[in-house]
N, C-alpha and C positions, 0 to 999 in steps of 0.2 A: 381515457385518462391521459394524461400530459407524461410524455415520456419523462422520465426520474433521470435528475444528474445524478453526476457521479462524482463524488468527494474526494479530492487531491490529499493523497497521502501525506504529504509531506506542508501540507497545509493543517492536517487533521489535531486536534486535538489529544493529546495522549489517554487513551482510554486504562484505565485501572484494574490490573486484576485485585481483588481483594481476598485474602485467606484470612479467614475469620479463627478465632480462639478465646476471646471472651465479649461480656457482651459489658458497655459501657455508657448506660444513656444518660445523656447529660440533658439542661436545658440549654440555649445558644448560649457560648462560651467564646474563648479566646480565640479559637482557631477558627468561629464563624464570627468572628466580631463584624458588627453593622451589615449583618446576615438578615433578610427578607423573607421569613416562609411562603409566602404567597405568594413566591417566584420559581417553587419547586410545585408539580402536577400530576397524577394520577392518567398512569395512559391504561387509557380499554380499548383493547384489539380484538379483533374477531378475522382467524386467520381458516383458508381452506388449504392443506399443507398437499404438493404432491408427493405421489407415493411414485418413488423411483422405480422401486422393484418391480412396480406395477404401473407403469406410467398412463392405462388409460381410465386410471382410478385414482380419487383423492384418498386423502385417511380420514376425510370428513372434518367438520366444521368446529375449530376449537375456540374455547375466550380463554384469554389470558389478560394481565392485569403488570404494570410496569411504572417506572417513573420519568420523568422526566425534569426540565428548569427550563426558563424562558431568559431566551438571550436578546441581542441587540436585534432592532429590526421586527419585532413579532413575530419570534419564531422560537419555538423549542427544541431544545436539544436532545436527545436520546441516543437506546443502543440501538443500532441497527438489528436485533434479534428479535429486539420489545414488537418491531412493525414489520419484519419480514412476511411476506404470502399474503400481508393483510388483505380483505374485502370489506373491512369496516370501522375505523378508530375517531373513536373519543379520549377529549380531554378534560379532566378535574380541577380547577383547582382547591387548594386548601381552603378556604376560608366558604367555599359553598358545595352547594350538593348539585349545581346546575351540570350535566356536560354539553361539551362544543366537540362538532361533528368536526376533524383534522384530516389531514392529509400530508401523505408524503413526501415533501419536498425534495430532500436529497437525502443518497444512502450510499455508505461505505459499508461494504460488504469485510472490504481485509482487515479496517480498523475497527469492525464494530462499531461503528456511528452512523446515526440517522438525525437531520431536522426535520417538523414539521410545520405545516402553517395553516393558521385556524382565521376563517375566512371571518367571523363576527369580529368586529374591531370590539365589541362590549367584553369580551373575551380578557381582553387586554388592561381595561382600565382598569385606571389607581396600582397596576404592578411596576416595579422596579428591575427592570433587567437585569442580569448576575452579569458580573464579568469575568473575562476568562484570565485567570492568572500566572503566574510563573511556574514550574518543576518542582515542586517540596525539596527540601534537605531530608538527609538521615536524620530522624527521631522527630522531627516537625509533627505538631500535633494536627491532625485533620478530623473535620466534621462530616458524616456521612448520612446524608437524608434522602427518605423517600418512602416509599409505601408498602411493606412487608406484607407479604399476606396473615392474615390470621388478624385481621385489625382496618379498618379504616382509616385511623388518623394519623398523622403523620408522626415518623417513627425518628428520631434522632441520636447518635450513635458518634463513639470519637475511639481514634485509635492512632496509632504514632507508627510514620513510616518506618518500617523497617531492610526493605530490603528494595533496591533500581538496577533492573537487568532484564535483558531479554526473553521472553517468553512465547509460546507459542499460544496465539487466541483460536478457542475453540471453534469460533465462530467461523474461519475463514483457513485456521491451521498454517496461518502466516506467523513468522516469530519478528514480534516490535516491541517494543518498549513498552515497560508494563511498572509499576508501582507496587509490593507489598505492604501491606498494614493491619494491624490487629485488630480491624472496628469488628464487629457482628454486621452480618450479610447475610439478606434469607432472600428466597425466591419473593420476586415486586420489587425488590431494589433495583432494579435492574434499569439503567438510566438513570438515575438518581444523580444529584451530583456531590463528588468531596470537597469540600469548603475549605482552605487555609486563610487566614484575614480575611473572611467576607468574599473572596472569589471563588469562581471555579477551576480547578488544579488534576482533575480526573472524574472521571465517568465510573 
């Protein structure tokens, strides 16, 4: 395997924590206007996780299930947690049941961010890259998509920033800048991304 870069913090994307309190599912609205479903993706991972405490054993072989969006270049974006240990990831998109065998391309561990890159160019056709957009305001309303477990299809949710300041990500226990908002947030959202005008604005 192709040693994995390493994602420039200060280049990174701001990842989102999100503290959920009610759940608000709209159809695409104001805050994803000229918003593209078929540009957010279903990540299957299949990770062999080590065990620290016992380093000449794993904890065995887990599947987990995440989101992801497709940016410039044919490449998707995700959390770095959704592909951590992987030994095997697929990607979905919305619109079919096919998966395409991905791979890790770059991974930021402090920010929580991962791309991948899915070597079928068919993968790709007919989608519209998301682009990546500016910092929300206080109260700005944001769209939050992607694939919740308990459901298949894809799940769409809005909630209004409410709070910008430092936090500490569990992922990595580094404190960056982090987002609050009221959307509903279940386990599989997890790389999904939040929409303001149609862009991407957090992870």
């Amino acid at each position: 395997m192709n040693q994995i870069k390493r994602i420039n913090l200060k280049k990174a994307v701001i990842t989102f924590v999100f503290i959920f309190f009610s759940v608000k599912v709209l159809s695409v609205s104001a805050a994803a206007a000229d918003f593209k479903t078929d540009s957010v993706v279903k990540v299957f991972a299949t990770r062999n996780t080590i065990d620290y405490i016992n380093p000449w054993q794993s904890k065995g072989v887990q599947e987990i299930t995440g989101s992801g969006c497709i940016i410039q270049g044919n490449r998707i974006l995700t959390n770095a947690h959704v592909v951590n240990q992987n030994t095997f990831i697929q990607v979905r998109r919305e619109s079919s049941q096919k998966k395409y065998i991905a791979k890790v391309e770059t991974i930021g561990n402090d920010c929580d961010l991962a791309t991948l890159q899915v070597e079928d160019p068919e993968f790709f056709k007919g989608v519209s890259p998301l682009e990546i957009g500016e910092l929300p305001y206080l109260q700005d309303t944001v769209a939050v998509i992607g694939f919740p477990m308990g459901g298949d299809k894809l799940s769409i949710s809005q909630g209004v920033v409410s709070r910008m300041e430092s936090m500490t990500y569990i992922n990595s226990n580094q404190r960056l800048l982090a987002v609050q908002i009221d959307a509903a947030i279940n386990p599989g959202n997890s790389g999904g991304p939040a929409i303001n005008n149609g862009k991407i604005v957090g992870l």
